[in-house]
TIMI-2910 file (N, C-alpha, C, CB; in pm, 1 decimal, decimal comma, always signed):
<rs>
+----------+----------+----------+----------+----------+----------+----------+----------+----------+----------+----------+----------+------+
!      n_x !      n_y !      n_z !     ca_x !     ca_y !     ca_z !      c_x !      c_y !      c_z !     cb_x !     cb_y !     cb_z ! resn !
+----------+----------+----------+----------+----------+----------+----------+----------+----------+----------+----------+----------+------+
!  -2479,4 !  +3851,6 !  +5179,4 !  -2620,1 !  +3830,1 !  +5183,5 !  -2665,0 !  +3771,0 !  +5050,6 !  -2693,7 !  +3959,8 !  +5214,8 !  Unk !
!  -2732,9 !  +3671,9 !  +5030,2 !  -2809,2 !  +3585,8 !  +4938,9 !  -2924,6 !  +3669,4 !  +4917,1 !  -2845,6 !  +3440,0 !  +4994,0 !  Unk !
!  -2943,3 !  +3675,7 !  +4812,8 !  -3106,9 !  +3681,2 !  +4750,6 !  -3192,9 !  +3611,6 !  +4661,6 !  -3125,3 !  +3775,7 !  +4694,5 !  Unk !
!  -3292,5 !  +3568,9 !  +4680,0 !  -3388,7 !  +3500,1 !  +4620,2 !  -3399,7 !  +3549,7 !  +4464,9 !  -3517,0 !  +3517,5 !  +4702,3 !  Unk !
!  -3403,0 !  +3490,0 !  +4398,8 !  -3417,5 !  +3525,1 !  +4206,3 !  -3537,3 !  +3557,1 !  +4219,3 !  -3399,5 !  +3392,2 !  +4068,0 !  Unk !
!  -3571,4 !  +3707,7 !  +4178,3 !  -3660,8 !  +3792,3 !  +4149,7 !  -3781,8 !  +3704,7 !  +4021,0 !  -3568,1 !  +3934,7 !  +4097,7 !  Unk !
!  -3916,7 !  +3691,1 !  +4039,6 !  -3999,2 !  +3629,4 !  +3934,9 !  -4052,1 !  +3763,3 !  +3845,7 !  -4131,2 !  +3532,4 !  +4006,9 !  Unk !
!  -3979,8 !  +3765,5 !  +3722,9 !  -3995,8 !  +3901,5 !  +3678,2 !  -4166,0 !  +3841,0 !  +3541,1 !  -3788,6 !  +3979,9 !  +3586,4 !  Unk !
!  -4251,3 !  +3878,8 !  +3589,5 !  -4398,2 !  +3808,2 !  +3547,1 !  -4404,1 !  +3918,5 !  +3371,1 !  -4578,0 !  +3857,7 !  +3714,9 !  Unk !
!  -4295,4 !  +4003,9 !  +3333,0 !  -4278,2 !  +4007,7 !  +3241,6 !  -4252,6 !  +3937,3 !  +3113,7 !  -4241,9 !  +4048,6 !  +3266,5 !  Unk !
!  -4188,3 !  +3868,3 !  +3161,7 !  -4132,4 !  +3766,5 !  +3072,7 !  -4228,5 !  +3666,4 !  +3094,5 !  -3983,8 !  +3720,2 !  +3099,9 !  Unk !
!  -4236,3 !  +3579,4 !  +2976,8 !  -4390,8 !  +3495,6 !  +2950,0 !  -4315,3 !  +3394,4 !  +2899,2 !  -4528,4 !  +3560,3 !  +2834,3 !  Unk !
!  -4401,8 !  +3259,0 !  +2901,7 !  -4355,4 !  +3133,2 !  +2912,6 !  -4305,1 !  +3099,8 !  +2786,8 !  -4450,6 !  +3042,8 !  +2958,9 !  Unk !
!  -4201,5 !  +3032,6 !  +2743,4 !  -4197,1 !  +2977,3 !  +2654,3 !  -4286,6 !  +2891,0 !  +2567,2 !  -4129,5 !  +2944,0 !  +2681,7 !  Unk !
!  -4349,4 !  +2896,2 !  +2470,0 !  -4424,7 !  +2814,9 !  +2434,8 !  -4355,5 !  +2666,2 !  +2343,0 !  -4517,8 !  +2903,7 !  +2366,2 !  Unk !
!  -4405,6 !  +2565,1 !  +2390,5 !  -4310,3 !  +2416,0 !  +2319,2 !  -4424,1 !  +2363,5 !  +2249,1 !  -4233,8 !  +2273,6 !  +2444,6 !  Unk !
!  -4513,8 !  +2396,0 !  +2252,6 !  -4655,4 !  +2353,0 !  +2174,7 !  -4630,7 !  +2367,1 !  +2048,6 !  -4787,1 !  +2436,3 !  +2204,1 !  Unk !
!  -4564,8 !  +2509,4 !  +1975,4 !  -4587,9 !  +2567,4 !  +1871,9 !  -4553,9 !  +2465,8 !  +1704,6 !  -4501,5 !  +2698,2 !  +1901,4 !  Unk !
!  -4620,1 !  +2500,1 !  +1633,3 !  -4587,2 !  +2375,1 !  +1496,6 !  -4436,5 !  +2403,7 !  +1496,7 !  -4672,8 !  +2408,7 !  +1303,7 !  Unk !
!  -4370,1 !  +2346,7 !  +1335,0 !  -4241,2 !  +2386,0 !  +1319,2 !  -4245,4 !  +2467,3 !  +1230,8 !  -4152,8 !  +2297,6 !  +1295,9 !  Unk !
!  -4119,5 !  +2606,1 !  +1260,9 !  -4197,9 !  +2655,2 !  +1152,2 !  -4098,9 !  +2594,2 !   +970,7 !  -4205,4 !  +2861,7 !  +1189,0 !  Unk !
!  -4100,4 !  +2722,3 !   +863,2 !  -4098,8 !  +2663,1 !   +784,7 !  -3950,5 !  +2625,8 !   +772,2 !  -4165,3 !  +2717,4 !   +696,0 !  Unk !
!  -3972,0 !  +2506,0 !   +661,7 !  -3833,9 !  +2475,8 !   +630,8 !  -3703,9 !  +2575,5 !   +599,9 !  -3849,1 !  +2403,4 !   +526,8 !  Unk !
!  -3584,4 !  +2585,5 !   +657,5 !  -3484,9 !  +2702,3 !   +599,6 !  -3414,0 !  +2685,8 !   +487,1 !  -3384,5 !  +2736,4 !   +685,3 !  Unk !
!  -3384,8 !  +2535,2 !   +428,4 !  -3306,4 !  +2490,8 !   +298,1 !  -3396,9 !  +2335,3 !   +269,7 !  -3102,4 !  +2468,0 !   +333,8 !  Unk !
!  -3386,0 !  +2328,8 !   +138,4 !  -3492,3 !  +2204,6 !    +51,9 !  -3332,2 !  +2093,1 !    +49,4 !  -3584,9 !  +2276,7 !   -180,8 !  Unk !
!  -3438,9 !  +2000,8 !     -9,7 !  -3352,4 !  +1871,5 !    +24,8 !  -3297,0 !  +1896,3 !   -176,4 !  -3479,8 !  +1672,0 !    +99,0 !  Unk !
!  -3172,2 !  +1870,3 !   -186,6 !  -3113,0 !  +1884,3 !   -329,8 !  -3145,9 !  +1747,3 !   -408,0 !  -2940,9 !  +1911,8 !   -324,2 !  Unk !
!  -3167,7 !  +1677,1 !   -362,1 !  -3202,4 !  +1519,0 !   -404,6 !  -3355,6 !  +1563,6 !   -451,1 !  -3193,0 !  +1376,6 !   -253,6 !  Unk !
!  -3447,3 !  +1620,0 !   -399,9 !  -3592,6 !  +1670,6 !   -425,2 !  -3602,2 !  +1736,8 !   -490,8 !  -3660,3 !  +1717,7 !   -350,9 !  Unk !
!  -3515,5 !  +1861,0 !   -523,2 !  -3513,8 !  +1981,1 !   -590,9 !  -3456,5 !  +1917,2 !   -741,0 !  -3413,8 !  +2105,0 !   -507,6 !  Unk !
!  -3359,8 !  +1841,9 !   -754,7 !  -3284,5 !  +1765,4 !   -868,1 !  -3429,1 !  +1710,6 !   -955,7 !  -3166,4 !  +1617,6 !   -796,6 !  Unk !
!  -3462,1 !  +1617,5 !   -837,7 !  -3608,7 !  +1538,5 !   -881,3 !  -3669,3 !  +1591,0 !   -996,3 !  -3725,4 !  +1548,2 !   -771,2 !  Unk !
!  -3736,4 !  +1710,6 !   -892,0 !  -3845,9 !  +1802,7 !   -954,7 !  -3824,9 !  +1866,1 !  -1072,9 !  -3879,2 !  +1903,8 !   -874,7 !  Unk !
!  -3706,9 !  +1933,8 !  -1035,7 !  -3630,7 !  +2019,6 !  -1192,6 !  -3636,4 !  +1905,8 !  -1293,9 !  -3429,6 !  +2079,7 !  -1179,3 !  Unk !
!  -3599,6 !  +1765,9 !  -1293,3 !  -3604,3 !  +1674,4 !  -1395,9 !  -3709,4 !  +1678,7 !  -1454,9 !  -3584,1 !  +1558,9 !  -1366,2 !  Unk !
!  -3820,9 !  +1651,2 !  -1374,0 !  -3966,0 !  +1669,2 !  -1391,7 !  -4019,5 !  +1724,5 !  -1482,6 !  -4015,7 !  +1720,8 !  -1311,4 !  Unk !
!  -3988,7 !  +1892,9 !  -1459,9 !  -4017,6 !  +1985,8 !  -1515,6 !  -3967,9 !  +2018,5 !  -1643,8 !  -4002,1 !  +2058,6 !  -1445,4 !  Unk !
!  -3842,4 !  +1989,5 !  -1643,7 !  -3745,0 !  +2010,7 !  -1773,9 !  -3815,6 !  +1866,7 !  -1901,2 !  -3526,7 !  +1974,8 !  -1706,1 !  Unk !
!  -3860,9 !  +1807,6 !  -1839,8 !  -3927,8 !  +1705,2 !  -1912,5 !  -4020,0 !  +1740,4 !  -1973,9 !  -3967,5 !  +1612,9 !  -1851,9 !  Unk !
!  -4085,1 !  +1782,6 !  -1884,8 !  -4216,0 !  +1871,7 !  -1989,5 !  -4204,2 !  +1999,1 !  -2076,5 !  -4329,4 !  +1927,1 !  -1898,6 !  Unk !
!  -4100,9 !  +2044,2 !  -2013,0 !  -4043,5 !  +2182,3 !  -2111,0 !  -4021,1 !  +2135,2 !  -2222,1 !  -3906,7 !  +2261,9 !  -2072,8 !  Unk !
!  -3931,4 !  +2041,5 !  -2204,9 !  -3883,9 !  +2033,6 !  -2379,0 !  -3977,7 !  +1919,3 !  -2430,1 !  -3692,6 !  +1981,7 !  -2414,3 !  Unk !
!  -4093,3 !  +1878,2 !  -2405,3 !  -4178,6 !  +1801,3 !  -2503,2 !  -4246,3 !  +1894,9 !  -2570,2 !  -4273,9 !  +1701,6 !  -2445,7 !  Unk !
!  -4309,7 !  +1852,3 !  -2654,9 !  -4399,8 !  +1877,8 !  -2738,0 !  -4559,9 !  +1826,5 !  -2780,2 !  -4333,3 !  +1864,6 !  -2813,1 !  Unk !
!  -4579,1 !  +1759,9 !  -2744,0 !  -4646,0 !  +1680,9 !  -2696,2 !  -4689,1 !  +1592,6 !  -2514,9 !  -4601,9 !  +1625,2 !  -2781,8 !  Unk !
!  -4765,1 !  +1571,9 !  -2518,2 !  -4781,5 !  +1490,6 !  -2371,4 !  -4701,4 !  +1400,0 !  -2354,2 !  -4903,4 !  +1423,2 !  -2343,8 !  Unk !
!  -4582,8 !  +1363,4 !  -2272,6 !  -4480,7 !  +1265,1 !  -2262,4 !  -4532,9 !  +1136,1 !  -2192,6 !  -4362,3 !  +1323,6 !  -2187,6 !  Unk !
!  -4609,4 !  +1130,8 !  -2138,9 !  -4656,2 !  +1030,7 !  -2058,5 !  -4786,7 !   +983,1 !  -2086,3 !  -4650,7 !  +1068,3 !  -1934,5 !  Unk !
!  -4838,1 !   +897,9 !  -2059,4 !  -4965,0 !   +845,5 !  -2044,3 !  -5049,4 !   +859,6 !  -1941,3 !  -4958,8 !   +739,4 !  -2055,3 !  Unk !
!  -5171,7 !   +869,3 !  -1918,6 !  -5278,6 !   +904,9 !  -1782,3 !  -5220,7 !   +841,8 !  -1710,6 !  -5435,6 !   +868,7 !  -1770,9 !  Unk !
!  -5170,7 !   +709,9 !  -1696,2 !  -5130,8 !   +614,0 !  -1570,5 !  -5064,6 !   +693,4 !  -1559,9 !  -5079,8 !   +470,7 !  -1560,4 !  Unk !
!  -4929,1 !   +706,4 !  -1587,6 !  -4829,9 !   +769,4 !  -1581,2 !  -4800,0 !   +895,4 !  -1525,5 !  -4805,4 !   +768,1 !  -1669,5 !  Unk !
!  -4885,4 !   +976,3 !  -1578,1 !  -4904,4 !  +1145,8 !  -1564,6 !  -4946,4 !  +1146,1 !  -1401,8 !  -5053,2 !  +1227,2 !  -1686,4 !  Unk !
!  -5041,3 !  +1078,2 !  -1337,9 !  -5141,0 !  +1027,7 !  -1226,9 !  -4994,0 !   +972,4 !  -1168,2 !  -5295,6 !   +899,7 !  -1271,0 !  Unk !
!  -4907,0 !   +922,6 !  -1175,7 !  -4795,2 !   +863,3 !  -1089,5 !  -4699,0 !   +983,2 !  -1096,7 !  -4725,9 !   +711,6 !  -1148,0 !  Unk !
!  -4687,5 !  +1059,2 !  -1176,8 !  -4563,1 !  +1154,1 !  -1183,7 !  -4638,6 !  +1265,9 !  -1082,3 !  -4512,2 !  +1217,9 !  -1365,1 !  Unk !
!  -4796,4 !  +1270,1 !  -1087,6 !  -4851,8 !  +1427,7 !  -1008,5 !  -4824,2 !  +1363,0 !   -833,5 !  -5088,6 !  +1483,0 !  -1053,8 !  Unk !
!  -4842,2 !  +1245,8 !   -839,6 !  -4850,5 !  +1219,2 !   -681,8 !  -4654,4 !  +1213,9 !   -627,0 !  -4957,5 !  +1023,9 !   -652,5 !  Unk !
!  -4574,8 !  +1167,7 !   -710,1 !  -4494,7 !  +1188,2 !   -699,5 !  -4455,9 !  +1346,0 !   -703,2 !  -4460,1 !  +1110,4 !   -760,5 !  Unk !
!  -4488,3 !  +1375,3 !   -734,3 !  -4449,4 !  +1572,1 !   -756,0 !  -4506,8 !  +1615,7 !   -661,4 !  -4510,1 !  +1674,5 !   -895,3 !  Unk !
!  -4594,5 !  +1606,0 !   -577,6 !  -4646,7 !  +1632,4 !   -448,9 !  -4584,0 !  +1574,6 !   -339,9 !  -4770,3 !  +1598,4 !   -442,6 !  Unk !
!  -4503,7 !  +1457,3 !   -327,0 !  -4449,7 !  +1414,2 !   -259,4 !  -4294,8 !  +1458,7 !   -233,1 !  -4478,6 !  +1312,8 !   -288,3 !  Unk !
!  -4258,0 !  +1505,7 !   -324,6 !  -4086,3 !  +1582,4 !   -342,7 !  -4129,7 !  +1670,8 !   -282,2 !  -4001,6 !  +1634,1 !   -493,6 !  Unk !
!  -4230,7 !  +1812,5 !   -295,4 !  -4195,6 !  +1903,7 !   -260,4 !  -4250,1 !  +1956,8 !   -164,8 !  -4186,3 !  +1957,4 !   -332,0 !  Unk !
!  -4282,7 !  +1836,7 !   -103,5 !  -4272,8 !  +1904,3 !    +53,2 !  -4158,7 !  +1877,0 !   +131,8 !  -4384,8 !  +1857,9 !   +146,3 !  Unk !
!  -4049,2 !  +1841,5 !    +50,0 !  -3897,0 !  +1832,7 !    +79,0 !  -3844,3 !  +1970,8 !    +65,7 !  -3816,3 !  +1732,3 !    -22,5 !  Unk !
!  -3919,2 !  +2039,5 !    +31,8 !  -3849,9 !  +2175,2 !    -38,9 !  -3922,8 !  +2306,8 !    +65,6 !  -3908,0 !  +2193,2 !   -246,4 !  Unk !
!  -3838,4 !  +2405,6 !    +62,8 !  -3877,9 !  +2541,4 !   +118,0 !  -4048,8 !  +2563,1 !    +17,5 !  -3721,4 !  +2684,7 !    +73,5 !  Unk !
!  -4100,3 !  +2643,5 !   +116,7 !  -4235,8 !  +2640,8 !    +81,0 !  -4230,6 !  +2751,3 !    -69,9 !  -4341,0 !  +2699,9 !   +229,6 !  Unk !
!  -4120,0 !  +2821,1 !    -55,6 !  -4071,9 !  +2921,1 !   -207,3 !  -4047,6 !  +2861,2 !   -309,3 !  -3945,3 !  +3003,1 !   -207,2 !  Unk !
!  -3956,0 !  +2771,3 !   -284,4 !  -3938,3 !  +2684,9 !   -424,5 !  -4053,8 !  +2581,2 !   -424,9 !  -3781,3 !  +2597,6 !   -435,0 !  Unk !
!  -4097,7 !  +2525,9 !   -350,3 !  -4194,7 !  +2449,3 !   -391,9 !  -4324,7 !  +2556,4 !   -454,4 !  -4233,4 !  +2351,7 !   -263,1 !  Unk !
!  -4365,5 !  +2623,2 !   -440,5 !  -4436,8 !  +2724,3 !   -500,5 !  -4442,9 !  +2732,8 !   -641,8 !  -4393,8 !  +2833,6 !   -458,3 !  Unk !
!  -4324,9 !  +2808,7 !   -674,7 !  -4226,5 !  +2831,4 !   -802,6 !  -4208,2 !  +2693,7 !   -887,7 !  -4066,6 !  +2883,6 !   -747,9 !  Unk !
!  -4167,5 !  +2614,5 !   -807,9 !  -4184,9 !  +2461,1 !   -894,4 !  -4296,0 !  +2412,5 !   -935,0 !  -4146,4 !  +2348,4 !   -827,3 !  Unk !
!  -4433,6 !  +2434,4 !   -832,1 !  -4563,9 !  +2392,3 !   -828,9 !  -4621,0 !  +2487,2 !  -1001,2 !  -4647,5 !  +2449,1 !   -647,9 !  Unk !
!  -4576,0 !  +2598,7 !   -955,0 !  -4651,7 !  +2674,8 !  -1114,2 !  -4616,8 !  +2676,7 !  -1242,9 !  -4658,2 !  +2806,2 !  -1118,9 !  Unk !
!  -4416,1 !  +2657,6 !  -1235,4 !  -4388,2 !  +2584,8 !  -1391,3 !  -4422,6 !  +2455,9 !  -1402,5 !  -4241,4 !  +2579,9 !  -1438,2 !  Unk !
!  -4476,4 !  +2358,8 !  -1329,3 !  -4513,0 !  +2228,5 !  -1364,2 !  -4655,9 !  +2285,4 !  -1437,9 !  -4524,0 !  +2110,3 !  -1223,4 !  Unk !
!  -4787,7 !  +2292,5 !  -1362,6 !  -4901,1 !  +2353,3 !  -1361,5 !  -4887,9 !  +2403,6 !  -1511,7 !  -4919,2 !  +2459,8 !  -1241,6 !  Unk !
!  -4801,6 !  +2493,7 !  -1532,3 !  -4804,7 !  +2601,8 !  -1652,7 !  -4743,0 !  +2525,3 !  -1772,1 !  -4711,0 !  +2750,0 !  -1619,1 !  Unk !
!  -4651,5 !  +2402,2 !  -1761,3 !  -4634,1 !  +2299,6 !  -1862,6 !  -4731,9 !  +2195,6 !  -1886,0 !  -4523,8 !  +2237,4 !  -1838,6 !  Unk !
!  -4801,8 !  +2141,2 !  -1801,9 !  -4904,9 !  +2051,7 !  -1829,7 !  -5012,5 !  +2115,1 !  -1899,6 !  -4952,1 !  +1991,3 !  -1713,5 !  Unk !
!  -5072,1 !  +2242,3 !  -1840,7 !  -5165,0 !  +2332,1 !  -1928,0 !  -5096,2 !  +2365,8 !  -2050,5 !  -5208,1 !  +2466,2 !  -1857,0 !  Unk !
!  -5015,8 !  +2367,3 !  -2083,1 !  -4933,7 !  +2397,5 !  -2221,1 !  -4943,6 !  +2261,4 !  -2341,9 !  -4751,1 !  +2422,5 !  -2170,8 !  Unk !
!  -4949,4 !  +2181,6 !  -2237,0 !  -4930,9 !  +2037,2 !  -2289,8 !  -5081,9 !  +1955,5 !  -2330,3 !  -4847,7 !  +1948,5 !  -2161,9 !  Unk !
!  -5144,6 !  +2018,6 !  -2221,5 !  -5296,9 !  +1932,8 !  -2260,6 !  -5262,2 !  +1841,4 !  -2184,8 !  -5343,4 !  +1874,1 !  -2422,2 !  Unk !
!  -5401,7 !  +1729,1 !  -2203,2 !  -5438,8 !  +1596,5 !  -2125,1 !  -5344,4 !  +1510,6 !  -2219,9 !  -5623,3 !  +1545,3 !  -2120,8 !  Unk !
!  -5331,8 !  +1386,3 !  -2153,0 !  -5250,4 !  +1296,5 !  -2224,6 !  -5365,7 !  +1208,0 !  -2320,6 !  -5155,2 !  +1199,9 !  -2111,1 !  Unk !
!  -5274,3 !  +1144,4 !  -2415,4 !  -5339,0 !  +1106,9 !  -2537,4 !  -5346,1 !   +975,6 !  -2466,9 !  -5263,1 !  +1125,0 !  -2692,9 !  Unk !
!  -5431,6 !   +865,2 !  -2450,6 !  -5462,7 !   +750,3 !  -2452,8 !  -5575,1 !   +648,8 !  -2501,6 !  -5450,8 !   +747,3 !  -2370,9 !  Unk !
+----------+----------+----------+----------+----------+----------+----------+----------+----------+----------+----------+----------+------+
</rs>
């Protein structure tokens, strides 16, 4: 005897709508980037760059790390942040 597959209305639909969620590993080419970045400003002493410049490195630094887990981009986002405030505005 055959039986019909039971519709068990427990179980609820899959949803395919849903965003993605977050990233599980950062891209090492991005993370390399950024750390350069950063280590740049660590060891100055002064403002290394110029406003043009500084204005091309922030949009670029926003653009790497959304290559990255939303943790390290975080963590990267606040030693940059915390070197530029260390550093002041650039001299031009």
């Amino acid at each position: 005897m055959k039986r019909a597959a039971a519709v068990d209305d427990r179980q609820g639909m899959i949803p395919i709508d849903l965003p993605p969620g977050p990233r599980l590993s950062s891209d090492e080419r991005a993370r390399d980037e950024l750390l350069a970045i950063v280590e740049t400003l660590a060891s100055a002493r002064t403002q290394p760059w110029s406003a043009r410049l500084l204005g091309w490195q922030l949009r670029r630094f926003d653009t790497l790390k959304q290559l990255l887990t939303p943790l390290e981009a975080a963590a990267l986002t606040a030693r940059f942040e915390a070197e530029l405030d260390r550093l002041g505005p650039p001299e031009d």
